[in-house]
C-alpha positions as CSV (number, residue, x, y, z in Angstrom):
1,X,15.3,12.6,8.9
2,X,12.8,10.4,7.0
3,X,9.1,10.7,7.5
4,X,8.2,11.0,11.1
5,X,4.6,9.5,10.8
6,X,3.5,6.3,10.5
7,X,2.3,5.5,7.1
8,X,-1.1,4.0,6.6
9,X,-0.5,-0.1,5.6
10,X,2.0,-0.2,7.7
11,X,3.1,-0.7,11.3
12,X,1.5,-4.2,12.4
13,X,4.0,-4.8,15.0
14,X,3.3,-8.3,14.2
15,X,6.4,-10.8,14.6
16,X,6.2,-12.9,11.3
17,X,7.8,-16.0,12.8
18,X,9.5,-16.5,9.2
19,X,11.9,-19.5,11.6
20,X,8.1,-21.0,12.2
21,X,6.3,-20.8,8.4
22,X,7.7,-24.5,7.7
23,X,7.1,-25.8,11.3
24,X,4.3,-27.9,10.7
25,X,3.7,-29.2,13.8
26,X,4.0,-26.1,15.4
27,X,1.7,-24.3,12.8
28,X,-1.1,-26.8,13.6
29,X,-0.7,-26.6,17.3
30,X,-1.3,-22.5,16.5
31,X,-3.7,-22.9,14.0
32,X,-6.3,-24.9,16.7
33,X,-6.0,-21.5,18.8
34,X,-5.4,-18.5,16.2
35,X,-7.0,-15.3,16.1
36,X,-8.4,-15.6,11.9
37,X,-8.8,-12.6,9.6
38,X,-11.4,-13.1,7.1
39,X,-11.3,-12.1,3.0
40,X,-13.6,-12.7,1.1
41,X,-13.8,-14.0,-3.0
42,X,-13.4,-9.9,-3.3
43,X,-10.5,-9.6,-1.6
44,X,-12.8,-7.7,1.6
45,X,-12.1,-8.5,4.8
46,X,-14.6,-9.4,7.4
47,X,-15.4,-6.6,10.2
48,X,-16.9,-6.4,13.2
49,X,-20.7,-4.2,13.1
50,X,-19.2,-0.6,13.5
51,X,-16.6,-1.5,10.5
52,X,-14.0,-0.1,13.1
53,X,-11.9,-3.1,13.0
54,X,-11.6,-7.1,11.8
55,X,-13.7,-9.6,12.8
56,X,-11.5,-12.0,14.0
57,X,-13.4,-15.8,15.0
58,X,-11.5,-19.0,15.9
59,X,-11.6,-21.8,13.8
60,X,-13.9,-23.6,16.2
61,X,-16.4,-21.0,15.6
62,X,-16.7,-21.2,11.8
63,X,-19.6,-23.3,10.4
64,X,-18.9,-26.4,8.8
65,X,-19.5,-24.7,5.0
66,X,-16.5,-22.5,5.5
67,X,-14.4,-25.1,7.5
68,X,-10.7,-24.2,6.2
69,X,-7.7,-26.2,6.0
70,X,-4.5,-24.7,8.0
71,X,-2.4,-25.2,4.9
72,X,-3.9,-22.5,2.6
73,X,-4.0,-20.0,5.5
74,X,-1.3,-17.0,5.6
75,X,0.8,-16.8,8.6
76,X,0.4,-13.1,9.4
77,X,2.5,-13.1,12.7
78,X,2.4,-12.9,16.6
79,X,1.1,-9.9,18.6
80,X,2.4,-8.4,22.0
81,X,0.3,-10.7,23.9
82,X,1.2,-13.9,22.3
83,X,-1.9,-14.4,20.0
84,X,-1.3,-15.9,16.4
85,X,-3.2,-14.1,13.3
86,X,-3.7,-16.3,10.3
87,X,-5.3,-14.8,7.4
88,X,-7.8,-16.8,5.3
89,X,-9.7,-16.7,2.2
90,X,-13.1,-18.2,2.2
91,X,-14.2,-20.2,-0.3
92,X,-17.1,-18.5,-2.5
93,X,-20.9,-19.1,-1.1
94,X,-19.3,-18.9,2.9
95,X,-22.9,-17.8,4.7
96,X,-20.7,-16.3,7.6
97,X,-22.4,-12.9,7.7
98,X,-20.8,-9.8,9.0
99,X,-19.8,-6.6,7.1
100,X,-17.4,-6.5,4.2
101,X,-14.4,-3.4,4.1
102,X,-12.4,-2.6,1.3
103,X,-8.9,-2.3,1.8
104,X,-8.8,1.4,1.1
105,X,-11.5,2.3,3.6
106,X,-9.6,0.3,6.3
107,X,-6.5,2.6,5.4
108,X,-8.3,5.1,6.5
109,X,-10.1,4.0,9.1
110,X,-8.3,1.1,11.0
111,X,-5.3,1.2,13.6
112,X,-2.0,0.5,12.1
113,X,-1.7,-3.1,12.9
114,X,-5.2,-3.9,11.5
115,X,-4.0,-2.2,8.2
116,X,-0.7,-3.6,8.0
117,X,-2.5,-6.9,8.1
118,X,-5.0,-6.4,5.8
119,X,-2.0,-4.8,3.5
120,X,-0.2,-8.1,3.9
121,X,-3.1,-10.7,3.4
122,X,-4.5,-8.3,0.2
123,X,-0.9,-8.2,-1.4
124,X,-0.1,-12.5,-0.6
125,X,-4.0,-13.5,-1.5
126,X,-3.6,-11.7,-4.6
127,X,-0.7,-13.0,-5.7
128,X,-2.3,-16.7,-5.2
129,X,-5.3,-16.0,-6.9
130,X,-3.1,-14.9,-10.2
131,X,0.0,-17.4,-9.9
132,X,-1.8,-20.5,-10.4
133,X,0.8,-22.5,-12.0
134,X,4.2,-23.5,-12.5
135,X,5.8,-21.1,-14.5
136,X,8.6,-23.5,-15.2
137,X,6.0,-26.9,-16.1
138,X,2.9,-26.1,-15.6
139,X,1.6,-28.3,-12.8
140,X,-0.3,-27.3,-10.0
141,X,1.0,-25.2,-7.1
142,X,0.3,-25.0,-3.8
143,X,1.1,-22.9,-0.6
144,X,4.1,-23.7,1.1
145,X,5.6,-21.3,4.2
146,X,2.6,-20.9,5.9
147,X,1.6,-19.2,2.9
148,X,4.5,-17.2,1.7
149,X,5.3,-19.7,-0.8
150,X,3.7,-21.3,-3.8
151,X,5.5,-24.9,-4.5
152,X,4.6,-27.0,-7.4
153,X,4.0,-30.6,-6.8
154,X,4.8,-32.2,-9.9
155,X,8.1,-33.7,-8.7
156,X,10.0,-32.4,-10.9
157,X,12.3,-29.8,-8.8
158,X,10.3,-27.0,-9.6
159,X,12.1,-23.4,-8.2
160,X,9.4,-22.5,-5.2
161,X,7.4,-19.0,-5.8
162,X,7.7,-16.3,-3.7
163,X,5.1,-13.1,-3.6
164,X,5.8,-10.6,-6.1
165,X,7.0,-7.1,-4.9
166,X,6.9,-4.5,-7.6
167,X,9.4,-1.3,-6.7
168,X,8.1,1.9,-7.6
169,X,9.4,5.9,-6.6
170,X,7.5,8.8,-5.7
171,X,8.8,12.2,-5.7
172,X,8.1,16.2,-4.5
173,X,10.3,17.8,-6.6
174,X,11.2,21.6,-5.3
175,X,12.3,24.6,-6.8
176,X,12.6,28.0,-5.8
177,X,9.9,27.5,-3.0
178,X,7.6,25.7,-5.2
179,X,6.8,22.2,-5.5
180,X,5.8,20.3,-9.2
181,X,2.5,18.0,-8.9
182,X,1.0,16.6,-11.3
183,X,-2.1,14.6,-13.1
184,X,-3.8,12.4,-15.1
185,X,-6.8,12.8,-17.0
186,X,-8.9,9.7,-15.4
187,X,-8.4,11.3,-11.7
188,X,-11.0,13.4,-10.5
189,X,-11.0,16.9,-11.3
190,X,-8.2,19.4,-9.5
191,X,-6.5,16.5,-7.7
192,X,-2.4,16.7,-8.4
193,X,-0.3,14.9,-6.7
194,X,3.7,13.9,-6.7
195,X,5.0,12.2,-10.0
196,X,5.8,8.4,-9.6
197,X,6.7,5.1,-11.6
198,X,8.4,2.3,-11.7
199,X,11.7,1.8,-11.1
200,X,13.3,-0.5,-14.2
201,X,15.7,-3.3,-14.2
202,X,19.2,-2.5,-13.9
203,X,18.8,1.0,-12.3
204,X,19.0,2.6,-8.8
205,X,16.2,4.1,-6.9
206,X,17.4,7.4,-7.4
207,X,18.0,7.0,-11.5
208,X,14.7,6.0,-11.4
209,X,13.4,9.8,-9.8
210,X,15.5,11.3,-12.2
211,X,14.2,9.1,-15.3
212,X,10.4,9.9,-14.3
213,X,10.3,13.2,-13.5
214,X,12.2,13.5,-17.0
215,X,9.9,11.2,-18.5
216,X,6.7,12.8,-17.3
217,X,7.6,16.3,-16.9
218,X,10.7,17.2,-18.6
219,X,12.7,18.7,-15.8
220,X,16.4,17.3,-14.9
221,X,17.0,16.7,-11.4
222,X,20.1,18.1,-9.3
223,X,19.5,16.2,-5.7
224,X,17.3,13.4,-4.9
225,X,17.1,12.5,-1.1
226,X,14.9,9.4,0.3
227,X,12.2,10.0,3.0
228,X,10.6,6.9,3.2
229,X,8.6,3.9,2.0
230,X,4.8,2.0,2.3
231,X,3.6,-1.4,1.1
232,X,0.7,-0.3,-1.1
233,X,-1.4,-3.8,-1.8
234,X,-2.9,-2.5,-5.2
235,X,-1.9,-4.7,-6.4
236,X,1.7,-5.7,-5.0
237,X,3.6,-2.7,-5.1
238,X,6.0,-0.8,-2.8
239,X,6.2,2.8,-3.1
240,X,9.6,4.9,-2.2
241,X,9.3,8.0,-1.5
242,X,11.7,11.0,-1.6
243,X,11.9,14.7,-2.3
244,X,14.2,16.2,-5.0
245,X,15.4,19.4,-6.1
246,X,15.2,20.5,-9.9
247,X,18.3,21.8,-11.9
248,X,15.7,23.8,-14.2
249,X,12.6,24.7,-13.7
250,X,11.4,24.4,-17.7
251,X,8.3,21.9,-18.0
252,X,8.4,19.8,-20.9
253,X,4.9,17.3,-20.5
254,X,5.3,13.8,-21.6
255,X,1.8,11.8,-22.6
256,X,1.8,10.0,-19.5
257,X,0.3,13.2,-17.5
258,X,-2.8,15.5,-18.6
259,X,-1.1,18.0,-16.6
260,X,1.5,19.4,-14.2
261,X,2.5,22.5,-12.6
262,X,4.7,24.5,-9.9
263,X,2.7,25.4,-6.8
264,X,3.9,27.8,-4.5
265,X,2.7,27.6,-0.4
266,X,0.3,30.2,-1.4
267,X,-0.9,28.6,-4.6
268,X,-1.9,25.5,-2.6
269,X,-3.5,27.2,0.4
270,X,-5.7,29.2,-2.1
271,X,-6.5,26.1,-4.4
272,X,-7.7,24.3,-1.2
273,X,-9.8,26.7,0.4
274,X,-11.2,27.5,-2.9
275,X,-12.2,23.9,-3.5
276,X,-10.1,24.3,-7.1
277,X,-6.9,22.3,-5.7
278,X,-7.9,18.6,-4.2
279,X,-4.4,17.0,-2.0
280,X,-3.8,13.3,-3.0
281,X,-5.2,10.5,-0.4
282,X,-4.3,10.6,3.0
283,X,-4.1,7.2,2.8
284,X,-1.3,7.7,0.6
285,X,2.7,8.2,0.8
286,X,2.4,11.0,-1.7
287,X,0.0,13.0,0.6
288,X,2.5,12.3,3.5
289,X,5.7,14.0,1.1
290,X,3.7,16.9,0.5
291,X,2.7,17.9,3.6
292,X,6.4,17.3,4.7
293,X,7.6,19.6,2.0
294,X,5.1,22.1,3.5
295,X,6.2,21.5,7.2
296,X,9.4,23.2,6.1
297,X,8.6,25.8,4.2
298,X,8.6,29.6,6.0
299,X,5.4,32.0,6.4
300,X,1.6,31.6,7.1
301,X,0.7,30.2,3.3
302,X,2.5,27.2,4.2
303,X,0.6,27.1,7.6
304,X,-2.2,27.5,5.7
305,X,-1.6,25.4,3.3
306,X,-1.4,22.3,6.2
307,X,-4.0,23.6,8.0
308,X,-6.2,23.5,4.6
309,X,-5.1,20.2,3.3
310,X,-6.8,17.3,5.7
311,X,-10.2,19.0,4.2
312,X,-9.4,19.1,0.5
313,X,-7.3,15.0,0.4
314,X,-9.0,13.2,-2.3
315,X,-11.7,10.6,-0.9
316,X,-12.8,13.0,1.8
317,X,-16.5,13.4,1.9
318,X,-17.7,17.1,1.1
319,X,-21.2,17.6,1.4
């Protein structure tokens, strides 16, 4: 079955209302009552004092400075309840004052839906702030879709813009009982986590496991099976996730890792409680894979292991 938990940046349970995004009318008659998330030029959202969540204000509470217009705001959906979320960027020198969370500290901290949101806004903001212009002439663009769309308006029957979505695959590969992590020399010290890349035109997601591992670790791949998938918003990428079995164990290190090696159950649970071995972010899909391979390996290292591995994820404080 594919991962059982809910991965962090995803989950809103939002409805996107894709039939509404060229509704004007209706869009206006939401915007007057919407609940509004809040980025700043920094791509932070706004939070309420305890950081715990959004701040979300009506538009009849903003000040005149950061009065938005409804047609650069980001339709982000309709909750249980019947609220509409728009997501808005405020223009640079807003004096609305309230704290400012990153979007990796409200992965880790924030329910899903207030996550999922932020992952959503972060990923369609960004892709504004760097798609300008018409690729095709030049002009101007603007939002269209209720801001799922960039359109130019030069006349000249421009192709609309949609967000970019870049596809990349992320892999525990197995062998024997142990499972091959890797790293690279910028992370922090002892952190390994699962190999990953991009998948390339013109191949499946699976061809693309097998290329990688090869690519950055030398070893051929015999079974590759999918587990699951998260929007990951840095900047507009979707990560895949599977685990795979290797044909050969024989490690041949491209130059794309500093480093990568089998670990058995007991190799892990050691490396943690030692403070040697650090687990990727918990935040993360690879983090998820590894402590699924884990779940289903036999004996008390791989207990161990899990039990071990909350404590030594990469991000978590230890004073």
């Amino acid at each position: 079955m594919p991962l059982s938990t809910r991965l962090p940046l995803s989950g809103s349970g939002l409805d996107r209302c894709d039939e509404r995004r060229q509704d004007r009318d209706w869009l206006r008659q939401q915007w007057a009552r919407a609940r509004l998330w809040l980025l700043d030029d920094d791509g932070r959202m706004l939070a309420r004092e305890d950081c715990a969540a959004p701040l979300h204000l009506d538009v009849a509470s903003l000040t005149e400075a950061c009065r938005l217009d409804a047609d650069d705001a980001l339709l982000l959906g309709v909750d249980a309840d019947g609220d509409v979320h728009f997501a808005v960027q405020l223009p640079a020198g807003s004096d609305l004052s309230a704290p400012r969370v990153g979007i990796r500290e409200a992965a880790a901290r924030w329910s899903a839906t207030d996550s999922a949101g932020f992952a959503c806004a972060a990923a369609v903001f960004g892709w504004r702030r760097r798609y300008r212009y018409c690729p095709q002439c030049g002009g101007q663009l603007s939002p269209g879709r209720a801001g799922f769309s960039l359109i130019c308006r030069s006349g000249s029957g421009c192709t609309e813009q949609f967000p970019r979505t870049d596809s990349a695959v992320i892999v525990v590969v197995e062998h024997d009982g142990r499972c091959l992590l890797g790293r690279q020399a910028s992370w922090p010290a002892g952190v390994y986590s699962a190999l990953a890349g991009f998948v390339e035109p013109g191949e499946s997601l699976e061809e693309a496991v097998c290329r990688e591992v090869g690519e950055e670790a030398g070893v051929s791949l015999s079974e590759v099976r999918y587990r699951g998938s998260q929007p990951w918003p840095f900047p507009h990428s979707i990560m895949l996730g599977f685990h795979a079995t290797a044909a050969d164990p024989a490690l041949r290190l491209g130059d794309e890792l500093e480093d990568a090696r089998w670990f058995s159950p007991e190799e892990l649970a050691e490396g943690f409680a030692a403070q040697r071995l650090y687990a990727p972010s918990p935040i993360s899909i690879s983090y998820h894979l590894l402590r699924e391979w884990l779940s289903m390996q036999e004996g008390e290292a791989a207990s161990d292991a899990l039990a071990r591995m909350p404590a030594a994820a990469m991000g978590v404080r230890r004073d």
